[in-house]
SEDOKE-605428 format. One record per residue (C-alpha): z, x, y; residue in three letters. Coordinates in steps of 0.02 Angstrom, whole numbers, always signed. Each point is the difference from the previous one (the first is absolute). Layout:
BEGIN
      zz      xx      yy  residuo
       Z       X       Y      ALA
...
END
This chain:
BEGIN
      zz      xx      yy  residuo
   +8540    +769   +2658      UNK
     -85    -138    +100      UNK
    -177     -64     -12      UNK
      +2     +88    +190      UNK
     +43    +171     -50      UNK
    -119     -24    -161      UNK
    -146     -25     +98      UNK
     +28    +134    +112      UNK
     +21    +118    -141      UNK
    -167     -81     -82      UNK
    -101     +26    +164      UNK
     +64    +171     +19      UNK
     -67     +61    -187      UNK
    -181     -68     +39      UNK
      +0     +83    +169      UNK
     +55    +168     -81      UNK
    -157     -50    -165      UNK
    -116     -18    +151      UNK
     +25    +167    +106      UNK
     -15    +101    -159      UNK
    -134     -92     -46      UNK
     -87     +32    +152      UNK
     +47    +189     +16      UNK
     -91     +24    -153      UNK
    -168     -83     +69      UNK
     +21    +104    +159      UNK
     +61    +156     -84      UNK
     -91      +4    -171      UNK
     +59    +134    -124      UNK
    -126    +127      +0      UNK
    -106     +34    -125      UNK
      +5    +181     -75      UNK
    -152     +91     -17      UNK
     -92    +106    -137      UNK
     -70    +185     +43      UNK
    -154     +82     -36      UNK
     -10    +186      +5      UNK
    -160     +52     +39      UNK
     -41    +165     -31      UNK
    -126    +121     +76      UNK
    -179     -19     -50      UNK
     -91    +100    -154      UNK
    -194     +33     +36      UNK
     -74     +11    -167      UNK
    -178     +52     -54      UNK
    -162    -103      +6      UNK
    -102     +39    -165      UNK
    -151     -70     +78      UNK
     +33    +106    +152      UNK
     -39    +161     +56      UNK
    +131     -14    +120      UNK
     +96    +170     +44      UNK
    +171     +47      +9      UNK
    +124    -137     -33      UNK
     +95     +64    +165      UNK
     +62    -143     +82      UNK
    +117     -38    +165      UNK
     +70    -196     -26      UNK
    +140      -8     +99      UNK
     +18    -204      -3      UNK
     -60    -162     -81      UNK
     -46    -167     +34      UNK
    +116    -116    -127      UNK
      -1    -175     -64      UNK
    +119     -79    -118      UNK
     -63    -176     -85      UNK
    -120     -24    +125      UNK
    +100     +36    +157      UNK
     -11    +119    +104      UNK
    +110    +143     +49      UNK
    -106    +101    +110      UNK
     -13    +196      +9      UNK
    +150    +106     -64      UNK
     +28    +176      -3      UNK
      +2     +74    -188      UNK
    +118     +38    -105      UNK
     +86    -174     +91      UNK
    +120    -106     -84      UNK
     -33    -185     +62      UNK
     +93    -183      -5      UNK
    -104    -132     -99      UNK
     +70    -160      -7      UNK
     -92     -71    -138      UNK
     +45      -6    -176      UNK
     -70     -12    -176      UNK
    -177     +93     -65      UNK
    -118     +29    +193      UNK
    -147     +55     +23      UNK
     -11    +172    +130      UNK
    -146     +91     +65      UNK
     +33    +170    +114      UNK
    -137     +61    +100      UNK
      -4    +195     +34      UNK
      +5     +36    +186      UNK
     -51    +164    +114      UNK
     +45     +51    +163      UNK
    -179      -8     +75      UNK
     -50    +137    +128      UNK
    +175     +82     -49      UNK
     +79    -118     +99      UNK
    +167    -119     -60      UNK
     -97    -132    +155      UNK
    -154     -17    -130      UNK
     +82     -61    -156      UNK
    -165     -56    -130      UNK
      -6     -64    -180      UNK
    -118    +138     -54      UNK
    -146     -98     -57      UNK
     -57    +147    -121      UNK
    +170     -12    -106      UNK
     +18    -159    -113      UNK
    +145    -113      +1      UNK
    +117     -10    -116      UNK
     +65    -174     -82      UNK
    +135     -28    -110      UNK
    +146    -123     -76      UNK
    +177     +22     +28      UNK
    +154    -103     -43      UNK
    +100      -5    +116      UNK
    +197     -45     +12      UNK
    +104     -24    +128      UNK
    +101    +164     +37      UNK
     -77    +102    -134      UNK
    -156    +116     +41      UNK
    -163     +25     -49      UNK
     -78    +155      +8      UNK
    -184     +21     +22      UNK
    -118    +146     -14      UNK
    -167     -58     +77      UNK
    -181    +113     -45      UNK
    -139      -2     +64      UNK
    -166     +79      -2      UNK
    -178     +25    +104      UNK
     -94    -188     -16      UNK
    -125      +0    -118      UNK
    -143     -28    +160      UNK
     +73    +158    +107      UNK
    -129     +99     +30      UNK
     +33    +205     +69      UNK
    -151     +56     +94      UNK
     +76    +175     +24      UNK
    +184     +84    -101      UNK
      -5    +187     +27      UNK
    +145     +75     -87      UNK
     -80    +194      +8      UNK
     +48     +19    -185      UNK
    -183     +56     -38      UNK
     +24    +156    +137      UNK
    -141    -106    +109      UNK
     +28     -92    +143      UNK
    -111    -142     +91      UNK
     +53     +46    +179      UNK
    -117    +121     +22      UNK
     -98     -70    +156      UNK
     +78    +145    +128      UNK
     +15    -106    +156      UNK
     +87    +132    +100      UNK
    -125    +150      -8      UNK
    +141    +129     -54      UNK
     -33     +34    -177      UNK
    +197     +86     -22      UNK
     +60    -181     +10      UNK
     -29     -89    -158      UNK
     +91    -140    -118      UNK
      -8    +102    -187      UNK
     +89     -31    -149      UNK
    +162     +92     -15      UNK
    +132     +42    -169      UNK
    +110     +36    +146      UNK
    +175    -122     +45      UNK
    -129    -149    -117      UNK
     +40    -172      -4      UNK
     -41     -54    -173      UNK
    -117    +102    -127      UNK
     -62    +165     +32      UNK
     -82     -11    +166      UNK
     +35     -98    +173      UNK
    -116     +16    +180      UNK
     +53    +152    +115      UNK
     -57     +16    +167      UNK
     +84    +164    +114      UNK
     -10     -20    +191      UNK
     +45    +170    +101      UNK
      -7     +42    +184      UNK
    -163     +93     -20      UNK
     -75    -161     -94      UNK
     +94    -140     +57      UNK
     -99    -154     -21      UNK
     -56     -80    -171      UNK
    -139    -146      +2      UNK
     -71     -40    -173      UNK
     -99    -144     -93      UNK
     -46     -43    -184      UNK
    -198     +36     -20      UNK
     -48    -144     -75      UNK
     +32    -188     +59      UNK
     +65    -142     -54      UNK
     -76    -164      +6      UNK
    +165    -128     +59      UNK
     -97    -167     +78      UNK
     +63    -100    -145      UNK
     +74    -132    +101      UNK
    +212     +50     -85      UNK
    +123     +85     +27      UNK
      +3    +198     +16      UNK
    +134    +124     +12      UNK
     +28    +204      +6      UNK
    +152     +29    -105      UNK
     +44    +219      -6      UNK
    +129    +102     -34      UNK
     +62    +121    +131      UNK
    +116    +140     +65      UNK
     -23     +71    +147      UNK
    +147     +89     +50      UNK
     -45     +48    +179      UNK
    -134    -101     +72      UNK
     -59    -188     +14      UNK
    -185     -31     -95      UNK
    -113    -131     +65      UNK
    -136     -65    -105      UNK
    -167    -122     +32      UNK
    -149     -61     -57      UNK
    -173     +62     +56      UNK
    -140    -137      -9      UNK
    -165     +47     -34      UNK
    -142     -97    +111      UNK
    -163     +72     -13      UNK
      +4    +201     +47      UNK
    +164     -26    +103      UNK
    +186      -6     -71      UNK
    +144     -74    +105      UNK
    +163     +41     -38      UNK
    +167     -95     +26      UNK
    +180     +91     -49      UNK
    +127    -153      -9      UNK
    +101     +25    -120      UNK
    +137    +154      +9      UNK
    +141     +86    -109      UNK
    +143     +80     +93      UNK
     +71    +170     -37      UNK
    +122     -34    -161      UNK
     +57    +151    -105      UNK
      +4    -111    -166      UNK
    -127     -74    -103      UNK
     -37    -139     +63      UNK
    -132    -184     -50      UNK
     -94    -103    +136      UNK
     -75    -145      +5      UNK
    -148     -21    +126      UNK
     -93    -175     +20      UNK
    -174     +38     +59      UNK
     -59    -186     -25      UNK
     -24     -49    +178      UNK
     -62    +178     +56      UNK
    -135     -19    -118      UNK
     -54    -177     +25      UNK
      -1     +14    +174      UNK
    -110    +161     +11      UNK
    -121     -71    -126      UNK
    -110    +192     -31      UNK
    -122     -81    -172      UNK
     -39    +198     -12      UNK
    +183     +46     -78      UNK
    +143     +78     +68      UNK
     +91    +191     -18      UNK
    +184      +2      -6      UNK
     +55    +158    +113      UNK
    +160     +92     +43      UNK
     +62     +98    +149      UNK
    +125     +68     +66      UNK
     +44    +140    +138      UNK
    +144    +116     +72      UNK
     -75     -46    +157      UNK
    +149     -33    +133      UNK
    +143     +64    -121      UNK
    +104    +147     -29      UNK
     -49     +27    -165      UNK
     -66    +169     -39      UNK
     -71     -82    -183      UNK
     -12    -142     -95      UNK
     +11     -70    -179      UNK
     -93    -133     -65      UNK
     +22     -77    -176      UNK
    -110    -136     -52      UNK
     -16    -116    -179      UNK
     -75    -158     -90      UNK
     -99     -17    +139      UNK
     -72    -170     -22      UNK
    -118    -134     +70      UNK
     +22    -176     -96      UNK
     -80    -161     +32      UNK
     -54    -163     -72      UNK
END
């Protein structure tokens, strides 16, 4: 062979050692991930608490793996981490505020939950997070009508046939849940708690209930108290669902901006007004005001 051809065939190996070597800068192998299954949330008792029902509604959490973050994900979710060795992860609880998928919020009244995992690439983790109410959660009103006693007994609506009692009838959990019965010849229900609740403490508050209400949408407010006058506001609703049912309702700004020092009522209405229905159902539990 001649000292031509050998060059040739020299020049032609490094050209060949340089395009794979730049394929594999441009086209790097990828890296394969570990998984973390996250599993849905377990609300577990307070001992320093009198909190309620453990009833909870937490849908999705706010995730991050050794100090990253993943962002919101809907539970039970199985997600890509790649990371690897023992990391830190902390999973906030989330709500749908106001019932609404739009109004995603860490609840500020559960506590995170932090753990370790090891993680390997291709194998998967699975994690169970708990939580619990924060030790500073404070619950100006739970009514849960177990004692056969209600606190909405401020009748708003002047028809004493409508009323929100405790009821052994279709209950959500223990022996008793709220019934109110709308029919054509009483159609209209409009009912506050007696006493009030001082909120003005400058955090967070929210309304969290359990409901059915198989055949018509429930509305419910708070009534400020300012001097002899009250002033009521209804901005927060349910619609008609024929299964149990938990909500979420964040009365922060509602109450900050309306400022009433004297306390505020939490009322309820709701009406066959301008339907077809002949009757109506109303099932109602945990009702409960928390705040910081």
């Amino acid at each position: 062979m001649s000292h031509f051809a050998k060059a040739k065939k020299i020049l032609a190996g490094l050209v060949l050692i340089l395009v794979v070597a730049s394929c594999n800068l441009l086209d790097p192998p990828e890296q394969i991930p570990a998984w973390i299954r996250i599993e849905p949330f377990v609300l577990e008792p307070n001992p320093d608490l009198i909190e309620g029902s453990l009833s909870a509604k937490i849908e999705h959490a706010y995730v991050a793996v050794g100090g990253e973050l993943l962002g919101i994900v809907n539970v039970p979710a199985t997600v890509p981490v790649l990371l690897e060795g023992t990391q830190p992860i902390t999973i906030d609880p989330v709500v749908e505020a106001n019932g609404s998928v739009y109004f995603l919020r860490i609840y500020p009244f559960y506590q995170r939950y932090t753990t370790e995992v090891t993680l390997r690439p291709d194998e998967t983790v699975v994690v169970t997070p708990r939580t619990r109410y924060r030790d500073d959660a404070r619950f100006a009103l739970i009514e849960d009508f177990e004692n056969g006693q209600t606190l909405f007994t401020l009748d708003r609506d002047q028809d004493s046939e409508t009323n929100l009692i405790p009821s052994g009838t279709d209950v959500f959990e223990g022996s008793a849940s709220g019934y109110i019965h709308l029919t054509a010849d009483h159609p209209t229900i409009e009912v506050a708690t007696a006493p009030e609740f001082d909120l003005l403490d400058g955090g967070k508050i929210f309304l969290e209930l359990n409901y059915r209400t198989p055949d018509v949408d429930v509305l419910f407010g708070l009534i400020g108290k300012q001097g002899n006058q009250l002033f009521a506001t209804y901005n927060y609703g349910i619609r008609a669902k024929d299964t149990w049912n938990k909500i979420y309702f964040d009365l922060t700004d509602d109450v900050l901006a309306s400022q009433f020092d004297e306390g505020y009522k939490l009322a309820i209405f709701a009406t066959l007004e301008g339907s077809e229905k002949s009757e109506a159902r109303i099932w109602l539990d945990n009702i409960k005001i928390v705040h910081f």
